[in-house]
TIFI-300152 format. One record per residue (C-alpha): y, x, z. Coordinates in steps of 0.05 Angstrom, whole numbers, padded with zeros to 5 digits, always signed. Example, Ala and Ser with C-alpha at 12.3 -4.5 7.8 and 13.67 -1.06 7.14 Angstrom:
BEGIN
-00090+00246+00156;-00021+00273+00143;
//
This chain:
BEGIN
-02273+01997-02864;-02270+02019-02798;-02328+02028-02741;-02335+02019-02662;-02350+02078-02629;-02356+02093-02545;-02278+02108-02525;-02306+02194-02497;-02343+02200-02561;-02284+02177-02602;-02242+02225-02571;-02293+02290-02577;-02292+02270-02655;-02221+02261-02666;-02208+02332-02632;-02253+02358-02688;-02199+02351-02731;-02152+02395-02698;-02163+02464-02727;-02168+02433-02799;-02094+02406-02795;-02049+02463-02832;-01996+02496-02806;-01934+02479-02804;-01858+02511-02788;-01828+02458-02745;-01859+02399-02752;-01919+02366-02790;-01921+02302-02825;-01988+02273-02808;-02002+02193-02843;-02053+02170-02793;-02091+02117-02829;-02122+02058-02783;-02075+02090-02727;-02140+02119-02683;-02122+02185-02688;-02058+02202-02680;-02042+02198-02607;-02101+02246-02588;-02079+02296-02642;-02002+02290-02622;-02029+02313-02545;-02067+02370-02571;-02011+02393-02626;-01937+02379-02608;-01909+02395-02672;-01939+02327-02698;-01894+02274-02733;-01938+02220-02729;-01937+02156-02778;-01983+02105-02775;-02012+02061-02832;-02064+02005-02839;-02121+02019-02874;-02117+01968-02918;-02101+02001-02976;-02062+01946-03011;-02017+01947-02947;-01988+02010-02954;-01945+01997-03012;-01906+01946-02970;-01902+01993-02913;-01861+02044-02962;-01908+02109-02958;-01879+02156-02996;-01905+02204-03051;-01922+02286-03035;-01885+02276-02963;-01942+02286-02911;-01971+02348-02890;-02042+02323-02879;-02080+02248-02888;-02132+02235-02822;-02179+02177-02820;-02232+02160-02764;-02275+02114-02770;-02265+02106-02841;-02315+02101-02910;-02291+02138-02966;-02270+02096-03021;-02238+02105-03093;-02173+02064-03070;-02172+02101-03012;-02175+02172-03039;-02135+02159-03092;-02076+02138-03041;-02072+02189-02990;-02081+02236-03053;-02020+02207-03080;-01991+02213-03001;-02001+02286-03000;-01950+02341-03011;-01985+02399-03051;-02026+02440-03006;-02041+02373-02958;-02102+02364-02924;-02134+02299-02926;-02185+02298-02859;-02235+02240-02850;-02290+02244-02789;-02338+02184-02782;-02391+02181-02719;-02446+02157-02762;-02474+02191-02823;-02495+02266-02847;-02475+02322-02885;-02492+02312-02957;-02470+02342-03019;-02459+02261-03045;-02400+02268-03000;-02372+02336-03027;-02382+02309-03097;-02340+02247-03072;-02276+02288-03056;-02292+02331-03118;-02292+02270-03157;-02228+02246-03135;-02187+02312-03144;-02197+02350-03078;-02209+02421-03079;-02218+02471-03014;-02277+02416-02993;-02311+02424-02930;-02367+02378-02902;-02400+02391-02844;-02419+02364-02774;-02365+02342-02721;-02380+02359-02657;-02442+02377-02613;-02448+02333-02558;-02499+02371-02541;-02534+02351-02607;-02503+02347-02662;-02459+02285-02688;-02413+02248-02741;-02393+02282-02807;-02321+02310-02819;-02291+02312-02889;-02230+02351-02915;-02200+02357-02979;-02139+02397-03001;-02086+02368-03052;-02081+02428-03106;-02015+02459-03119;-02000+02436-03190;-01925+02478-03201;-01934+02543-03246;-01897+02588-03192;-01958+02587-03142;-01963+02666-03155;-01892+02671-03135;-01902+02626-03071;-01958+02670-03053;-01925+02737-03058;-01866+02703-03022;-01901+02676-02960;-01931+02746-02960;-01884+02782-02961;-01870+02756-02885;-01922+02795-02864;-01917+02880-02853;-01959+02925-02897;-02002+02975-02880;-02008+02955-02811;-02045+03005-02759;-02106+02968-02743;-02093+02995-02668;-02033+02974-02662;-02052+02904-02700;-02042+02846-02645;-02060+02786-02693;-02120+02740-02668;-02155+02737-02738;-02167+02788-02795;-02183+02764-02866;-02231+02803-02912;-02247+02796-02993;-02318+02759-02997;-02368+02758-03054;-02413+02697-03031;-02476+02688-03055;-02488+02633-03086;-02420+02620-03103;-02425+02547-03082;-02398+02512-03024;-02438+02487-02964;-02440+02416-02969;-02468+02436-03046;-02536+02485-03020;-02607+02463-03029;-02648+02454-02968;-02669+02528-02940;-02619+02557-02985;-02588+02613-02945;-02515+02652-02960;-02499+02719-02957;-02435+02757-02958;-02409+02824-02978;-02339+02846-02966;-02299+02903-03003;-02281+02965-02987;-02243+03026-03008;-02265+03104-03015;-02220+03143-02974;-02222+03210-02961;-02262+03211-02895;-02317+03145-02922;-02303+03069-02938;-02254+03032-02901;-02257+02956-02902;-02199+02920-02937;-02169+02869-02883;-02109+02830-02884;-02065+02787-02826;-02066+02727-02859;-02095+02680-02911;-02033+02692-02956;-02034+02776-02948;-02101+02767-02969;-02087+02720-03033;-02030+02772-03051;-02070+02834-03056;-02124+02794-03093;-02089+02769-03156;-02063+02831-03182;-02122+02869-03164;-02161+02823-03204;-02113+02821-03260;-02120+02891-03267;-02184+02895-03254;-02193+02938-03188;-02242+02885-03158;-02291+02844-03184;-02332+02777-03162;-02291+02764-03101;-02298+02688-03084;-02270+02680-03019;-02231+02709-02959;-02270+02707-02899;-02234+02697-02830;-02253+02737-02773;-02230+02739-02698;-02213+02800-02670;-02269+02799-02617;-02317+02799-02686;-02277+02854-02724;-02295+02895-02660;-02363+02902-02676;-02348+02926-02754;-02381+02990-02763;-02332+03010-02824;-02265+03030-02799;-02201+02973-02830;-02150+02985-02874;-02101+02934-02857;-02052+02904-02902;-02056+02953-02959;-02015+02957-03020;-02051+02955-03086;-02005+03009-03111;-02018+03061-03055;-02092+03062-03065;-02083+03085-03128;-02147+03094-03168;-02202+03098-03108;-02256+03064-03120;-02281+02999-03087;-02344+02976-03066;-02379+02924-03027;-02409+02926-02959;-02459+02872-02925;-02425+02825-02876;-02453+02779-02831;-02431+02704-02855;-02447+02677-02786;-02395+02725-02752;-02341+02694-02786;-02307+02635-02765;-02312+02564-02789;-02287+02561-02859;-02216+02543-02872;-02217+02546-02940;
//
């Protein structure tokens, strides 16, 4: 199940995996499956509780792995496999990341359609590292909240951040914008040559457009449901994350953290955005 790879190399890939781990409040649970990962994740994010498992699937039962209690599943060195899927799935709290990088292989669409299969959703496949040229394959899967109060959860987390921010005063390292993409299809799933582009909203105000922008992933989720509900915006099919160094070249001035209710009835729009300003996909 597992491969040999050169110990620098190793290390390069399994640092791949960092910025796909979620966040966390004090600590997060993180099943590291073969054990090859772990240590060199724990030294690049402290907030790690690290448990190692064999990846023998049939061992796991014995080595009493609890249901929905880790915050994230990472494999390396490891070929996707029904048992396998099907277990870290079941080790997954809702909203878990499951996070598999192999040395050897490419990007497919067989591989998205794998994870599809087996009941992941947020899927992103794509390259691990450039070393300079480009290497190994990294998977990652989410485990879909299931409870009916995932509106509520949304609004809640939130609610934590300010609204209508000043975008001066805004000292946040990322902004988050309302996408159309077209196609509506995720990477791993394009034809060859296939190229997306991306159009992000924006409101009338009374001196032009302003572009709708929100702190965080969750701000951004809890303008959008009601203001698709009632039908204020249309097509949007994913929030785009942007650094601030990127936002600094936006043409359009940002409305940041708006509330649906204070923009009354002005109309929205889309604008052209470029898709390779944003950065890597989290979703």
């Amino acid at each position: 199940m597992s491969e040999i790879v050169r110990p620098r190399l190793a290390r390069v890939l399994i640092e791949s995996m960092v910025k796909h781990l979620p966040p966390s409040a004090s600590s997060l649970r993180l099943l590291d499956v073969n054990g090859a990962a772990g240590e060199v994740l724990k030294g690049l994010r402290g907030d790690l509780d690290v448990v190692s498992v064999s990846g023998a699937i049939n061992v796991w039962a014995t080595e009493n792995i609890p249901s929905s209690s880790f915050d994230a599943v990472v494999a390396f060195g490891y070929i996707l496999n029904d048992d396998f899927l099907s277990a870290a799935m079941a080790a997954l709290r809702p909203g878990g990341r499951l996070i598999v990088v192999n040395s050897q292989g490419d990007v497919s669409p067989e591989l998205g359609k794998t994870l599809e299969h087996a009941g992941y959703a947020r899927i992103l496949v794509e390259t691990a590292a450039e070393c300079p040229l480009p290497v190994g394959v990294l998977m990652r899967g989410e485990k879909i909240h299931t409870t009916d109060d995932t509106f509520e959860r949304i609004q809640q987390v939130a609610g934590l951040d300010s609204d209508s921010v000043d975008w001066a005063d805004y000292k946040g390292r990322y902004v988050h914008l309302l996408i159309v993409q077209t196609p509506n299809k995720p990477v791993w799933n394009l034809a060859e040559g296939e190229q997306v582009s991306w159009q992000a909203v924006t409101v009338e105000r009374e001196n032009g457009a302003a572009l709708l922008a929100f702190s965080s992933l969750p701000k951004a989720v809890g303008f959008m449901q009601p203001a698709v509900m009632n039908g204020r915006i249309h097509h949007v099919n994913k929030v785009g994350k942007f650094s601030r160094e990127a936002a600094a070249g936006w043409t359009l001035p940002v409305l940041l953290n708006p509330d649906l209710r204070s923009l009354g009835g002005s109309n929205m729009s889309l604008v052209t955005i470029d898709v390779n300003s944003a950065e890597a996909s989290d979703e």
